[in-house]
C-alpha positions in Angstrom: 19.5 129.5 65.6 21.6 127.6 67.6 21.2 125.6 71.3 22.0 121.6 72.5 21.3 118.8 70.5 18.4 117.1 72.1 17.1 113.5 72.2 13.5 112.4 72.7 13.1 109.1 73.4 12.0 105.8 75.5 14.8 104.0 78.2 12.5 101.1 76.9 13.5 101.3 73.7 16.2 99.8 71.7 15.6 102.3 68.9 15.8 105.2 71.2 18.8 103.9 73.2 21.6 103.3 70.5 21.1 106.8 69.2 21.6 108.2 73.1 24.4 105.4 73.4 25.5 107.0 69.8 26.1 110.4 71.0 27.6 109.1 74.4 30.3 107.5 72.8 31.3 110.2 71.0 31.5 112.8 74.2 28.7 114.8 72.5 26.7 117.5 74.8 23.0 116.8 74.2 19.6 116.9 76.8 17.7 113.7 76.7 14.2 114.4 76.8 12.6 111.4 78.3 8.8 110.5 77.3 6.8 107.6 77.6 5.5 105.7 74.7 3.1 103.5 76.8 1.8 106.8 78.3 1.1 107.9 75.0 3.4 110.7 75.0 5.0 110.9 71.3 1.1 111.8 70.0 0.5 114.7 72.5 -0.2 117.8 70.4 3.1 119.2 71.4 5.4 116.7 70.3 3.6 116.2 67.1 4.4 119.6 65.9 8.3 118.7 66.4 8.0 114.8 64.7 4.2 114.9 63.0 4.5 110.9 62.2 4.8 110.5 66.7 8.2 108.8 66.4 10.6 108.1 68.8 13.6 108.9 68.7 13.8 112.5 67.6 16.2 114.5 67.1 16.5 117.9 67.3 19.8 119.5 66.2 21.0 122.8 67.8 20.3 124.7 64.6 16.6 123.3 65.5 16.6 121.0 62.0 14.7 117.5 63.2 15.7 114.2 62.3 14.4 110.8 62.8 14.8 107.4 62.7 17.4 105.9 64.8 19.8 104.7 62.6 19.6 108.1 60.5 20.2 109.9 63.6 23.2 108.2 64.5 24.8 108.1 61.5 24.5 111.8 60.7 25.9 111.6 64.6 28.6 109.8 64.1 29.5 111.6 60.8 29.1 115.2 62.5 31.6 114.4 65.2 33.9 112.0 63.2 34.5 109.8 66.1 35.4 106.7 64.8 32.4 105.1 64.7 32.2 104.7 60.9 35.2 103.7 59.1 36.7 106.4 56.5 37.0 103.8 53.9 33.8 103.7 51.7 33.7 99.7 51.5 34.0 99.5 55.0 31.3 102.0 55.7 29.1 100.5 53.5 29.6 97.0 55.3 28.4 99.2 58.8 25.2 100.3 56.5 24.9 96.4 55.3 24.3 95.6 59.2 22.0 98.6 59.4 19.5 98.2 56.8 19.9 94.7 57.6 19.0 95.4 61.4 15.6 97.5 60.4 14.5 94.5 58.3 15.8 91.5 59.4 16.4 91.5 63.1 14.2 94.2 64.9 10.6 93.1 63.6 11.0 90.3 65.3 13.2 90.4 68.2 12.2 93.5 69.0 8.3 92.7 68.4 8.6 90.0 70.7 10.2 91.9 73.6 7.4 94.4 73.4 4.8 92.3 73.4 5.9 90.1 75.8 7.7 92.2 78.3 5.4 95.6 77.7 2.4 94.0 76.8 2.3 90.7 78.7 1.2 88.6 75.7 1.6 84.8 75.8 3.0 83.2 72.4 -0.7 82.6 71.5 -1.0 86.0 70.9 2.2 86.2 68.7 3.2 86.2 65.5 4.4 82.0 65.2 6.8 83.4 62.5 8.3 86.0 64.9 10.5 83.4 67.0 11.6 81.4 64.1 12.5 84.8 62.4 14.4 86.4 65.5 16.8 83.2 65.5 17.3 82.7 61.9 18.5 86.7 62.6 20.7 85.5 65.4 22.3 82.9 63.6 23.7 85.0 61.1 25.4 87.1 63.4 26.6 83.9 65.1 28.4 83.2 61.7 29.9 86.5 61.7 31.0 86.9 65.2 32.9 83.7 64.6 35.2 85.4 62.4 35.9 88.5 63.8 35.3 90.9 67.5 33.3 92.8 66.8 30.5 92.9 63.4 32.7 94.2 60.6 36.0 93.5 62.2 38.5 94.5 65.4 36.9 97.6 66.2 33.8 99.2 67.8 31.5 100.5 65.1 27.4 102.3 64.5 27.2 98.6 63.7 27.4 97.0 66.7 25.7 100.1 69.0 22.6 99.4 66.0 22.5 95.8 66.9 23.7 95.4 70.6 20.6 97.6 71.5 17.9 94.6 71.3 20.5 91.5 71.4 21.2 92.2 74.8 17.3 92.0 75.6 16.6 89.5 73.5 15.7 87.0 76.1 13.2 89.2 77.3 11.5 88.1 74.0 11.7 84.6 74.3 15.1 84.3 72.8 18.0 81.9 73.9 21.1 83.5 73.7 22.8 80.8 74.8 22.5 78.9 71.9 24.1 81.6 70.2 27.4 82.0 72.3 29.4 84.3 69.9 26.7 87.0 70.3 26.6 86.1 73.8 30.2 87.6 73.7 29.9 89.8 71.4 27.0 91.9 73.6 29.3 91.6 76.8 32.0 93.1 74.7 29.7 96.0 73.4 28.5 96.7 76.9 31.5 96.5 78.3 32.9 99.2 75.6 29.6 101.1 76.1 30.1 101.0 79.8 26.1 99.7 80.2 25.5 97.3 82.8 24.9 93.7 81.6 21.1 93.1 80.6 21.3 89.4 80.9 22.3 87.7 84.2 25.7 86.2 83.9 
């Protein structure tokens, strides 16, 4: 069996977008399939029998295997078309799974969380997690440090990395975030947009 790669997902969604960003970047031929979570559409009978845990994103490869979980899916991406996107050397891809891991744990519970609920939801901070802002920052920090020594997240070039993490940065205000206290990540997403070619999420 063989076909397109296709890509379910949400243009609300961070998850979803850096695995369509993912296969952008590396010039790959692939049909987004757009549905809408708020609409309920990853639990409709037909998409459970392609991702039975109602996950977004999915992918579906063209020899019909499906994979999930965003970062999984972009770094068999990235490893199918060797593009660049993850370093050849095995420390330095293990520092680009560091950040990911790191991303799933630290960072998108709460930055993400908060943009959801906030912007999608239309819940005041009453009816939010009071760890969740505390959380996002302590997240934002720590790329602060990092982005002070170097471009881009594990050095001068453009890695899954910084596609994994750029993808609720850049919204991050939508959560409640100030990113303007954290100006090397301010820098740092206008640098990964600008290499993504996506217009800027935060007014200048």
């Amino acid at each position: 069996m063989s076909g397109k790669l296709k890509l379910y997902g949400d243009p609300i969604s961070g998850n979803c977008l850096k695995a369509k960003w993912t296969a952008d970047c590396l010039g790959l031929d692939y049909e987004w399939v757009p549905l809408d979570i708020l609409k309920g559409e990853t639990r409709t009978d037909e998409f459970l029998k392609i991702n039975p845990f109602g996950q977004i994103p999915t992918a579906v490869l063209p020899d019909g295997r499906v994979l999930t979980q965003s970062n999984a899916i972009m770094v068999h991406l990235a490893e199918s078309a060797a593009g660049g996107l993850l370093p050849s050397d095995p420390y330095d891809r293990a520092q680009v799974f560091k950040w990911l891991f790191w991303e799933q744990n630290s960072h998108e519970p709460y930055i993400a969380g908060r943009r959801f609920r906030k912007a999608y939801l239309g819940h005041d901070d009453a009816k939010i997690d009071a760890e969740w802002l505390p959380r996002g920052n302590a997240a934002l920090a720590l790329m602060e440090g990092a982005l002070l020594k170097t471009d881009f997240l594990t050095g001068a070039e453009l890695t899954l990395a910084d596609i994994c993490l750029v993808a609720y940065t850049r919204v991050a205000h939508e959560g409640g975030f100030e990113l303007a206290e954290f100006p090397a990540v301010r820098a740092w997403v206008k640098q990964v947009e600008r290499s993504l070619g996506l217009e800027p999420a935060e007014a200048a």
